[in-house]
N, CA, C and O of each residue as an XYZ file, in Angstrom:
344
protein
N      -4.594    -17.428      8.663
C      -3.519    -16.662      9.256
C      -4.066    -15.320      9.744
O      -4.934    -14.652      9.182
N      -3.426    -15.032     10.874
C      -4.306    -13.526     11.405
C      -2.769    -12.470     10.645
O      -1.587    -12.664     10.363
N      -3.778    -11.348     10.598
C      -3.612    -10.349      9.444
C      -2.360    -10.122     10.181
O      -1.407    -10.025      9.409
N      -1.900     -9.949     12.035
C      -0.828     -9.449     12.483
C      -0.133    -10.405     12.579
O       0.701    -10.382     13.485
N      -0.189    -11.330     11.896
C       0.768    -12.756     12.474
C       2.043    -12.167     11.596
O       2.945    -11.978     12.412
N       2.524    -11.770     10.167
C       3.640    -11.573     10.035
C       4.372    -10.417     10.499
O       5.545    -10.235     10.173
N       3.788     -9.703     11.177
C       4.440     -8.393     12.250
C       5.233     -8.940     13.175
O       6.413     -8.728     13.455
N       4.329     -9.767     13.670
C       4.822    -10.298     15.070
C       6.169    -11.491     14.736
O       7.231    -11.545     15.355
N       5.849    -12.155     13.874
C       7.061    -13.062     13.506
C       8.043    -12.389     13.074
O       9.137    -12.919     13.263
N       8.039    -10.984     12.337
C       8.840    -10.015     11.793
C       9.800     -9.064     13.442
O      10.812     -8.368     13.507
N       8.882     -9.511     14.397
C       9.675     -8.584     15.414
C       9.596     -7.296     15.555
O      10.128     -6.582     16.406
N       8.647     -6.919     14.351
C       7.975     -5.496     14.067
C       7.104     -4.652     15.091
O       6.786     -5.180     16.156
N       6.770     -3.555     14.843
C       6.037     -2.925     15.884
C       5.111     -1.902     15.517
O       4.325     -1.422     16.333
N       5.196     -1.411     13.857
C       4.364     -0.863     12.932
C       4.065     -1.877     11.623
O       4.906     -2.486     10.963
N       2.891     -1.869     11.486
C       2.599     -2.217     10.317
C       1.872     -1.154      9.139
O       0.978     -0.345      9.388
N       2.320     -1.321      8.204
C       1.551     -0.430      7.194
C       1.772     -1.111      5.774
O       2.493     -2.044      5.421
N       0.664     -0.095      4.927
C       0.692     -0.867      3.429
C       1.710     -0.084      2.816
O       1.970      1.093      3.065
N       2.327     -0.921      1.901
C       2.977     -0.334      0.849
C       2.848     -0.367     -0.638
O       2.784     -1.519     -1.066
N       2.802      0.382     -1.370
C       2.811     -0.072     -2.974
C       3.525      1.032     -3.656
O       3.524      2.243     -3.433
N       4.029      0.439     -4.388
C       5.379      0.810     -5.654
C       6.353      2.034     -4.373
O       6.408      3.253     -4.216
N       6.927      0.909     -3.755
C       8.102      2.048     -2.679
C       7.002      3.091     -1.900
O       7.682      3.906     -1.277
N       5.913      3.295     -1.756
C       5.460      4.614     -0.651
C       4.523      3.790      0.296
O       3.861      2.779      0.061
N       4.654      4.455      1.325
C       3.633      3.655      2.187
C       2.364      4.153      2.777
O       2.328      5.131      3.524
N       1.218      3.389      2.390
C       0.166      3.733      2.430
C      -0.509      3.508      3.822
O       0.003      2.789      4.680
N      -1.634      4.138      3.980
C      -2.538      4.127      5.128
C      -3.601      2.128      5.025
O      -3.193      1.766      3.921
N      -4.125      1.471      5.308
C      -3.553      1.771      7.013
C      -2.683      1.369      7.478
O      -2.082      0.364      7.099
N      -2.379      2.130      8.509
C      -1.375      1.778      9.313
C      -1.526      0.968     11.100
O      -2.407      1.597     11.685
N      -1.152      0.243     11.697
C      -1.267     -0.042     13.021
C       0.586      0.006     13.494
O       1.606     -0.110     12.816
N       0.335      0.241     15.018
C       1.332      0.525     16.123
C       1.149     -0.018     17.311
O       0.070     -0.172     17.884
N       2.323     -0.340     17.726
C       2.399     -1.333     19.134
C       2.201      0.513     20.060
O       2.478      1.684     19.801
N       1.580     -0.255     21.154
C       1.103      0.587     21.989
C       2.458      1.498     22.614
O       2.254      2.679     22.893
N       3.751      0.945     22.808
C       4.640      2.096     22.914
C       5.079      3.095     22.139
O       5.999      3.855     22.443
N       4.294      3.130     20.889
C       4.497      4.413     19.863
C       3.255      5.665     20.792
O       3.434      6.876     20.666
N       2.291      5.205     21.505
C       1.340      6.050     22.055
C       1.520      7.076     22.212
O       0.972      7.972     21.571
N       2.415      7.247     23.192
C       3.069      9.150     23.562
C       3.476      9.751     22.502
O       2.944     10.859     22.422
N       4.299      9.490     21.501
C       4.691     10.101     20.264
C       3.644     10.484     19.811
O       3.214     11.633     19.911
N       2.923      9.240     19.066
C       1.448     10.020     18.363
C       0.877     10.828     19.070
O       0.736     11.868     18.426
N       0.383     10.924     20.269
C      -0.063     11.506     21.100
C       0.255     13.088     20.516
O      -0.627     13.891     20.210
N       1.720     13.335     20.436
C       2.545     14.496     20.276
C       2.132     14.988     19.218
O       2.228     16.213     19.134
N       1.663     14.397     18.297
C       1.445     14.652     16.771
C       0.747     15.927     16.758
O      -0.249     16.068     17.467
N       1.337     17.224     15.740
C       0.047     18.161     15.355
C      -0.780     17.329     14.685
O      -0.575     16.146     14.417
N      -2.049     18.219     14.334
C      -2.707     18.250     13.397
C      -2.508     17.868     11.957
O      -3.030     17.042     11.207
N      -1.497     18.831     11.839
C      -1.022     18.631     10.417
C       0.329     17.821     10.109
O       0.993     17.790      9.073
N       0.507     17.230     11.236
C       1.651     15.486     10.452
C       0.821     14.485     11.379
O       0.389     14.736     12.504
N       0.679     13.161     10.579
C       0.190     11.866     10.881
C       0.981     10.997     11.201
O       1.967     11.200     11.909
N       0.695     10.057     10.786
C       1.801      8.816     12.148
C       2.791      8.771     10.924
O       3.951      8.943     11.300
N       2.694      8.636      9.918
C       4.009      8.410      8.833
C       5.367      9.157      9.455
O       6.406      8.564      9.167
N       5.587     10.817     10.567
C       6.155     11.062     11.028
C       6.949      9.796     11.954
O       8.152      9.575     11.819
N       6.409      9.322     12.534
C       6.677      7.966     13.718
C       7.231      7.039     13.034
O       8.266      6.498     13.422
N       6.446      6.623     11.583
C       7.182      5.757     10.821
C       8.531      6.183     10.390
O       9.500      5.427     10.319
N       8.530      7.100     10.184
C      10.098      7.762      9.414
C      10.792      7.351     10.346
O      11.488      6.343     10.222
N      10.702      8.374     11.958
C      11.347      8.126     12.986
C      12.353      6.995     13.477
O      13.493      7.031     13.939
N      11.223      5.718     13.108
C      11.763      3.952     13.632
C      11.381      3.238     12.598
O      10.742      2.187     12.636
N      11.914      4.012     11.323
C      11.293      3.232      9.594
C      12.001      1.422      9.846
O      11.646      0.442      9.191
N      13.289      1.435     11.229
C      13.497      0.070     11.405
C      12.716     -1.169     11.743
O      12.836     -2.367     11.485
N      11.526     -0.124     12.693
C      10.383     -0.935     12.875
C       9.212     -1.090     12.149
O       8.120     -1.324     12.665
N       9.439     -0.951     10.837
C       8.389     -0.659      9.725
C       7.814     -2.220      9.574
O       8.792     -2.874      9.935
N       7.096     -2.871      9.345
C       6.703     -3.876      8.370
C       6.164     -3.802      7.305
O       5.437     -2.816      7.430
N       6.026     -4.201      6.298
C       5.169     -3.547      5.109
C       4.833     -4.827      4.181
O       5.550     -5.585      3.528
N       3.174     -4.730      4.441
C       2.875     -5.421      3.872
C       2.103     -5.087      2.138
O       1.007     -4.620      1.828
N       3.363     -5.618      1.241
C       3.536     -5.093     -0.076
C       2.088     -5.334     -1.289
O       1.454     -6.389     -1.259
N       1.802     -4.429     -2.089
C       0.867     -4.851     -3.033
C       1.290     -4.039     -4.184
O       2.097     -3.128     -4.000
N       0.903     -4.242     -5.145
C       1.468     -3.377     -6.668
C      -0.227     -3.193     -7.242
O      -0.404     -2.961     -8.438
N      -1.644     -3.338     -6.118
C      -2.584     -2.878     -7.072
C      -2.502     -2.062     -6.265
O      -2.283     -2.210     -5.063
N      -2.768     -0.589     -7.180
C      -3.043      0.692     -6.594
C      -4.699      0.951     -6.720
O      -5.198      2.076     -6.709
N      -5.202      0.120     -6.801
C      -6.874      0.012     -6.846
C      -7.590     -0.261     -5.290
O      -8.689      0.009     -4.807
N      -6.610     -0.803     -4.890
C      -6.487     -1.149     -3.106
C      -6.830      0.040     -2.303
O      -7.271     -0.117     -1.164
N      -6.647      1.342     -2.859
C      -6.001      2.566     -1.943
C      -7.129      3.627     -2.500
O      -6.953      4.776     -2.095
N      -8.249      3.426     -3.357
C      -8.689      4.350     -4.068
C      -9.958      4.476     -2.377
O     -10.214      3.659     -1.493
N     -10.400      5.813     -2.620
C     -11.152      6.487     -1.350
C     -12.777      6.510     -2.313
O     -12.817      7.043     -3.421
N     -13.727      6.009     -1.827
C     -14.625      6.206     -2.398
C     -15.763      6.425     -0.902
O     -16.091      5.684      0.025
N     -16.017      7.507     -1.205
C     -17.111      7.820     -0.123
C     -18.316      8.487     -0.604
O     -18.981      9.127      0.211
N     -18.602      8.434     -1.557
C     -19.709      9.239     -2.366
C     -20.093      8.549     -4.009
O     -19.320      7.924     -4.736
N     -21.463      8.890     -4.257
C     -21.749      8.157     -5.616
C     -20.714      8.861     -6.766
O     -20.336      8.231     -7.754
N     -20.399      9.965     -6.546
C     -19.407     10.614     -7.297
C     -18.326     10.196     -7.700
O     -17.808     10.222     -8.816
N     -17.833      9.603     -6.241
C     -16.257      9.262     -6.487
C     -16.233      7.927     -7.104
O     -15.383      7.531     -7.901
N     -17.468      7.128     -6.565
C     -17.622      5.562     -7.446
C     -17.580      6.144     -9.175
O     -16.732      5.686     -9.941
N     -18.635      7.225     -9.653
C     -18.100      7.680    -10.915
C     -16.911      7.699    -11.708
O     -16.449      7.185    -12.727
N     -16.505      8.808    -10.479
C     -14.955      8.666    -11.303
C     -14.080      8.111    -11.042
O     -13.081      8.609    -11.561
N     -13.860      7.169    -10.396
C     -12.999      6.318    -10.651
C     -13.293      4.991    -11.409
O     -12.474      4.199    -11.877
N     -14.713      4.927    -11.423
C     -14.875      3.490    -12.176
C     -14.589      2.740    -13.027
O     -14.858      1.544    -13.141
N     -13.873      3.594    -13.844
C     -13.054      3.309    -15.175
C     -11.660      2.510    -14.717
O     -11.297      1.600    -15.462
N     -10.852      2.804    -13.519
C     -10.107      2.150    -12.699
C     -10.601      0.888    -11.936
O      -9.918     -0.087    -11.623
N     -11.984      1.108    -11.689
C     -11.777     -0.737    -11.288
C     -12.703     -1.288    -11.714
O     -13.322     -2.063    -10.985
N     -13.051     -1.086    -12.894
C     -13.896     -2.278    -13.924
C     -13.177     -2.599    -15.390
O     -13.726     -3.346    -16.200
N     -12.073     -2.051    -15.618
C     -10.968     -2.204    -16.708
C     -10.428     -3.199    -16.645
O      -9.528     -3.464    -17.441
């Protein structure tokens, strides 16, 4: 199954992750959200857009929050490791 196939059967036009009710990064958008984002400061991200047309939300749901952890450094593999080898 391709990853956008339940968007598109959904009639949707954003997709994003969700876990326990908040919605997480990443996110994708049908190309008529363009100009909006476009509009975006600096300091708000597309979740603004989502709020906007939260009708056109899809969300594809998970309850591991291990999914979402940012590891970009030997550091951060440190500390979090206790979270995903438990």
């Amino acid at each position: 199954m391709d990853v956008f196939e339940p968007i598109c059967i959904a009639e949707q036009k954003i997709g994003t992750m969700e876990c326990k009710n908040i919605w997480r990064s990443p996110n994708v958008f049908d190309a008529c959200y363009r100009p909006e984002l476009l509009q975006l400061s600096a300091d708000k991200g597309g979740k603004a857009v989502m709020k906007q047309h939260a009708e056109d939300v899809f969300c594809f749901r998970t309850e591991k929050e291990t999914q979402f952890l940012d590891i970009d450094t030997r550091e951060d593999l440190l500390r979090i490791s206790d979270k995903l080898f438990s």
